[in-house]
C-alpha positions in Angstrom: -5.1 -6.6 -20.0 -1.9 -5.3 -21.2 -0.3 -2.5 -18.7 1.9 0.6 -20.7 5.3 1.6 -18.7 6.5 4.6 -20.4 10.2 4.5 -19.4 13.0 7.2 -18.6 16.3 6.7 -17.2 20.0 8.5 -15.9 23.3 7.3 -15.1 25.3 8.3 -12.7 28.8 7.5 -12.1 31.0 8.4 -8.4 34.3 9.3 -8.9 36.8 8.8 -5.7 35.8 12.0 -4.5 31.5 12.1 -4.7 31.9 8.5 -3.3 33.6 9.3 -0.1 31.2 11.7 0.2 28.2 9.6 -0.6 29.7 7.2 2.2 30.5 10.3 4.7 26.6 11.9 3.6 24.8 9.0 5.6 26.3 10.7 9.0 27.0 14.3 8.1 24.6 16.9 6.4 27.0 18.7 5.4 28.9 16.4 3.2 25.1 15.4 2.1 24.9 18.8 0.7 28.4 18.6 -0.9 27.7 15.1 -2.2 24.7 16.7 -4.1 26.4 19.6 -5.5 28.9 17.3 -7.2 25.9 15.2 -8.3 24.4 18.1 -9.9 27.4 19.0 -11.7 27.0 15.8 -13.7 24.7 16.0 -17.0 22.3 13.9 -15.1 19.1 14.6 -16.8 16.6 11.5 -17.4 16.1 10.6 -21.2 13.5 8.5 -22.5 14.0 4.4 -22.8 10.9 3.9 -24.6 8.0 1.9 -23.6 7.9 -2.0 -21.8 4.3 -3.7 -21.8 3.4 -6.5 -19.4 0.3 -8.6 -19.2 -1.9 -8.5 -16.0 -1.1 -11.7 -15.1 2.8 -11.8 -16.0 3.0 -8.3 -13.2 0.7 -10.3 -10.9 3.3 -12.8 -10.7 6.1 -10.9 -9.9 4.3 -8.7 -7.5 3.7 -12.5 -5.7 7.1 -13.4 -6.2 8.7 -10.4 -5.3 7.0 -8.2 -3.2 7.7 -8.0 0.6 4.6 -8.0 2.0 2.1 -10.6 1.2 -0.3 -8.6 -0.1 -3.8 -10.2 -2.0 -4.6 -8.7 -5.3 -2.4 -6.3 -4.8 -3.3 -4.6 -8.3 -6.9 -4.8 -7.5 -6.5 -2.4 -4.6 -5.1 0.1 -6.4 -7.7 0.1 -9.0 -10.2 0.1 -6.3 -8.3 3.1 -5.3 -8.0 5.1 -8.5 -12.0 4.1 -9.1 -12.5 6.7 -6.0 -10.5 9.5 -7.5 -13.9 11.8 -8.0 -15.8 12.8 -4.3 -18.6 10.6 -3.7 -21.6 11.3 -2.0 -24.1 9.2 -0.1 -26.9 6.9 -1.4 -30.2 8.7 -1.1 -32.1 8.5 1.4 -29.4 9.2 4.5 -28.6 12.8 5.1 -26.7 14.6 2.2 -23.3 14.2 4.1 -20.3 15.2 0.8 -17.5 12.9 1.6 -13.7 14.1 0.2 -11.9 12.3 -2.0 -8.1 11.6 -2.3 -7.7 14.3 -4.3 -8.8 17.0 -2.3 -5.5 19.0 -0.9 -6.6 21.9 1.1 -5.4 20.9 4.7 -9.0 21.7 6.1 -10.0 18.3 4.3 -6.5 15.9 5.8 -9.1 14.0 8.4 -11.8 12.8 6.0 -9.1 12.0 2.9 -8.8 8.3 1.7 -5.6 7.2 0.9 -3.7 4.2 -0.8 -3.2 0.7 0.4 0.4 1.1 1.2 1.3 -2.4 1.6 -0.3 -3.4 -1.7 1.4 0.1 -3.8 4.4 -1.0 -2.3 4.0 -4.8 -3.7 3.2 -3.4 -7.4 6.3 -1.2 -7.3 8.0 -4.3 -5.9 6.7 -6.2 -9.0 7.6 -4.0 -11.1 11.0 -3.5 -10.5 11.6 -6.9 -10.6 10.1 -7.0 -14.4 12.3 -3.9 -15.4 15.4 -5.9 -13.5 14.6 -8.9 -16.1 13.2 -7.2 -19.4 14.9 -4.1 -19.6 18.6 -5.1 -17.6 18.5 -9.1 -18.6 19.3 -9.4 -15.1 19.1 -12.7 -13.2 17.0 -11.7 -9.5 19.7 -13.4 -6.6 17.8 -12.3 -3.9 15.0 -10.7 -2.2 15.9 -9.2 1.1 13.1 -9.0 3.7 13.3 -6.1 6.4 16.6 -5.2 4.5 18.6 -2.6 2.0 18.1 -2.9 -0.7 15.2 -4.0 -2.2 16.0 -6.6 -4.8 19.7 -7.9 -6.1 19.9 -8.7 -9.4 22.9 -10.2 -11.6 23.8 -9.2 -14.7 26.2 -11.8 -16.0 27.3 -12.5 -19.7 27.9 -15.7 -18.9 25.1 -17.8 -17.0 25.7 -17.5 -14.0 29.3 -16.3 -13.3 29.6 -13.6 -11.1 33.0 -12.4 -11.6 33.5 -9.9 -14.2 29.8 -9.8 -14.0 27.2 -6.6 -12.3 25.3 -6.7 -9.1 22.1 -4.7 -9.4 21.8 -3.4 -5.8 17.8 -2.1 -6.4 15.9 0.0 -4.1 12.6 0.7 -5.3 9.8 4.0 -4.3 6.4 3.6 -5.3 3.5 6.4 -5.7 -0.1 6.7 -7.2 -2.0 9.5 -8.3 1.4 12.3 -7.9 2.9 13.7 -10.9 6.2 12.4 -12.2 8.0 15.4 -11.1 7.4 14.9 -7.0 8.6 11.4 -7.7 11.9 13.0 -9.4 12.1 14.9 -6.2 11.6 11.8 -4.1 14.1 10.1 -6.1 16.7 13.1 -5.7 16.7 13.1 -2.0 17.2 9.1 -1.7 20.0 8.8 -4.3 22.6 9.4 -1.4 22.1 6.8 0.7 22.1 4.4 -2.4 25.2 5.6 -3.5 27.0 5.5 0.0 25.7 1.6 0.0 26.5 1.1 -3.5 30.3 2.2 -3.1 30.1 0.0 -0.1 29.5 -2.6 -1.4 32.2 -2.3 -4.1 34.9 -2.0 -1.6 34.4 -5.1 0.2 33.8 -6.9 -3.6 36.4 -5.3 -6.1 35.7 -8.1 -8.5 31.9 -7.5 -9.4 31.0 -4.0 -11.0 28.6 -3.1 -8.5 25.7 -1.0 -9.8 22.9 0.8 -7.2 19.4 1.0 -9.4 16.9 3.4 -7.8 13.5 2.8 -9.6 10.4 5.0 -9.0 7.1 3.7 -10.3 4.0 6.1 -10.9 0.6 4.5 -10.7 -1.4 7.1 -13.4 -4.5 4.4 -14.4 -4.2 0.7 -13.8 -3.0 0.3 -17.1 -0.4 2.7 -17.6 2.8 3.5 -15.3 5.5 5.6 -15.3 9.1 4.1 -14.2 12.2 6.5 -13.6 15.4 4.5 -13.5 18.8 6.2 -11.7 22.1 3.7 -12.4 24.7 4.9 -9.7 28.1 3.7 -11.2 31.4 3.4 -10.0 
């Protein structure tokens, strides 16, 4: 079964200035709150990138290959999940007891709410990523850190596998099902600091690899069609 990712992405590029305070941010709010007025000065809006579709299988792979929790069928349990997205009620004959469904908000309703497989939303996002790293970047994955920032590290190199003159795709990946694009946006927004702080890090101590920090969100709307919003933090 083929899956649809409708994609959207931004660039953003730190100047001397935002970058200091990207790096600064991660121990002071207020240089946070500088750091994102400079950021909003920037014409920083998403713009569409088209579509990207992957086979079952193919994402399957990747989400084994990539993903940091060894999660089972990790696409199964989110369709299991999504397949629960109307209330249910009991089988007849018990007492006529209405369970909630995830989608019930009201905070009366919190306690009796199901919610997501975490470890296996987190491994399709993983999978993902790594597919939109390869397809969409024609990056090279180096690395998977476990337990670690970032996520993934790609390598963008013209030639093979050269790393000078080459990029590093420093990728930190968010993952959410069932929320609109907007909250992920938002999400996005708030963690775009502390990528930035790492990515201009990271090119001090390397000067001779253009370092690049890729923040990828992936909305789960159906089991066949995602939403991924890409942010390229430059230097």
């Amino acid at each position: 079964m083929p899956i649809e990712i409708t994609l959207e992405r931004r660039k953003i590029v730190l100047d001397g200035n935002t970058a200091a305070l990207a790096k600064g941010a991660t121990s002071r709010d207020f240089l946070r709150k500088q750091f994102e007025h400079a950021i909003a000065l920037q014409p920083s809006l998403y713009t569409d990138a088209g579509l990207l579709q992957v086979q079952t299988a193919s994402l399957n792979f990747l989400i084994t290959r990539y993903s940091e929790q060894l999660v089972r069928n990790a696409l199964q349990e989110v369709e299991f999940f999504l397949s629960r997205k109307r209330p249910f009620y009991s089988e007849p004959g018990y007492a006529p007891l209405y369970y909630f469904s995830h989608q019930v908000s009201h905070a009366s309703s919190k306690a009796s709410r199901h919610t997501i497989n975490k470890s296996a939303l987190a491994a399709v996002g993983e999978g993902t990523a790594a597919l939109l790293l390869q397809q969409l970047l024609h990056a090279r994955i180096l690395s998977r850190p476990i337990h670690d920032y970032p996520d993934l590290v790609g390598l963008g190199a013209p030639t093979g596998r050269q790393i000078v003159n080459s990029k590093l795709y420093l990728t930190e990946v968010k993952a959410t099902c069932m929320r609109s694009v907007g909250a992920m946006k938002q999400t996005l927004a708030e963690e775009v600091f502390r990528l930035a702080a790492y990515t201009a890090a990271a090119q001090d101590l390397e000067p001779s690899v253009s370092m690049v920090g890729l923040l990828i969100g992936i909305v789960v709307h159906r089991i066949d069609r995602f939403h991924a919003l890409l942010t390229e933090v430059t230097l």
